[in-house]
N, C-alpha and C positions, 0 to 999 in steps of 0.2 A: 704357251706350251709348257707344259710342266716338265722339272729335273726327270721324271721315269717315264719318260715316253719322249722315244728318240724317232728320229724322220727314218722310215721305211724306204731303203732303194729300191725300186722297179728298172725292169727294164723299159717302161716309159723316159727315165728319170735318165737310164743310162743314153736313152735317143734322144734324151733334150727333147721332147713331144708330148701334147698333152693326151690324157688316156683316153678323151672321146677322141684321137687325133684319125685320118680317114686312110688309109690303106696309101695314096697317093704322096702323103705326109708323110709318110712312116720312112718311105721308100726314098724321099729326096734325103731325108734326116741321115738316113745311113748313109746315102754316096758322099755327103759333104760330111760326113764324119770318120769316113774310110778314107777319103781324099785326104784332111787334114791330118790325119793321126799314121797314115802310111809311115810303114817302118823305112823305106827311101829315105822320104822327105823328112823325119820326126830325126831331131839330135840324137834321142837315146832310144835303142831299137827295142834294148828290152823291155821298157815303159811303154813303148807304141805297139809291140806285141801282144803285151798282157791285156791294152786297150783297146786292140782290135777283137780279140779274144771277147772279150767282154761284149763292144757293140752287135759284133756279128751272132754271137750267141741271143742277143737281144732283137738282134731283126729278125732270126730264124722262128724266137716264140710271135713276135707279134704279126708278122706276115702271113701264118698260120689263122685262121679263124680258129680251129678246133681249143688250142692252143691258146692262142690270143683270150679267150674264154674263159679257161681254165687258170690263166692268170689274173685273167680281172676277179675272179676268185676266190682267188687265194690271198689278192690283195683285202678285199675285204675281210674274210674272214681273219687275215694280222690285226686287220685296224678292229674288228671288234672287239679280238682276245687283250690287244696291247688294251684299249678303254674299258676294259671291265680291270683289267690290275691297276688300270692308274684308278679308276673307282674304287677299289677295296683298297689300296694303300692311301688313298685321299679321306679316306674315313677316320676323323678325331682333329687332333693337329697332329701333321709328322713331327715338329719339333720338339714335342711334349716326351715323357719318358711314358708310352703306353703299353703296359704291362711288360717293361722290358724288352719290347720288338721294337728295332730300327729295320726300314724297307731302305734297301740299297740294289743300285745296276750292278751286277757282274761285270770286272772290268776288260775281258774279253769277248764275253757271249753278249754282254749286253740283256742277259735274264734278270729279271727281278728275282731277290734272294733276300730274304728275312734271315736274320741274323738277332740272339740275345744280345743282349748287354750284359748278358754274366755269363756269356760262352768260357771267357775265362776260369772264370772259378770253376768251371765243373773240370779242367785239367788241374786243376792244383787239389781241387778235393782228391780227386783222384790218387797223385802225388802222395799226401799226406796220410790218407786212409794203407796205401804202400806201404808206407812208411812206418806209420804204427802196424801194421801187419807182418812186415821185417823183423821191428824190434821187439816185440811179443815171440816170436817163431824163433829166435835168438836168447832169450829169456827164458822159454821152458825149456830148451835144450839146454844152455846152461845148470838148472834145475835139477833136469834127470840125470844131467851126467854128474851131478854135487860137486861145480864146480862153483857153483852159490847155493847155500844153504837155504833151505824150506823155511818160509817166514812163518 
């Protein structure tokens, strides 16, 4: 598996069940994961909360056909979009300097984001064109008020 393609969670994934799994499956997967994750029985309630949260919303899509459908999907449709970026960023070598693009994961979203290698420079050009722009503006003013003499 390559560094830009990260595992997709499903709520397959969230029920521990595999996605051809049978209605019958789906249905046991949750009770013994409502039974063990009970905020009761679970040390920490807010973490068994948030986990019930989680599986129940995941049995409610899959127990649904309509539903169930609609995620098998959407699932695909991830797994396509993520393998055509890891195919356009697997083009050349990544480690090579090509044409000054590095492909990297956003460290939150987890998106691919292209990024220069001279993203830098363009805020320092910036900077300095300022800069000289300041001190020109500064110079003719000096100038016309003959506080320095006309060269």
């Amino acid at each position: 598996m390559s560094l830009l393609r990260r595992k997709l969670v499903t709520h397959y994934d969230n029920l521990k069940v595999a996605s051809n799994a049978p209605d019958v499956v789906i249905r046991a997967a949750y009770r013994v994961l409502v039974q063990q994750n009970h905020p009761d029985k679970f040390p920490d309630r807010a973490v068994a909360e948030h986990r019930i949260k989680i599986i129940n919303k995941a049995y409610e899509v899959l127990s649904d056909p309509g539903r169930r459908k609609e995620h098998d999907e959407w699932i695909a449709a991830q797994s396509a979009h993520a393998a055509r970026i890891e195919a356009k960023a697997s083009v050349g070598e990544p480690n090579k300097n090509r044409a000054g693009v590095k492909a990297s994961l956003h460290k939150t979203t987890g998106q691919l984001t292209w990024r220069s290698r001279l993203e830098g420079w363009g805020r320092r050009a910036e900077r300095i064109a300022l800069g000289i722009a300041l001190v020109l503006l500064v110079w003719l003013l000096c100038v016309d008020t003959q506080i320095i003499p006309r060269l």
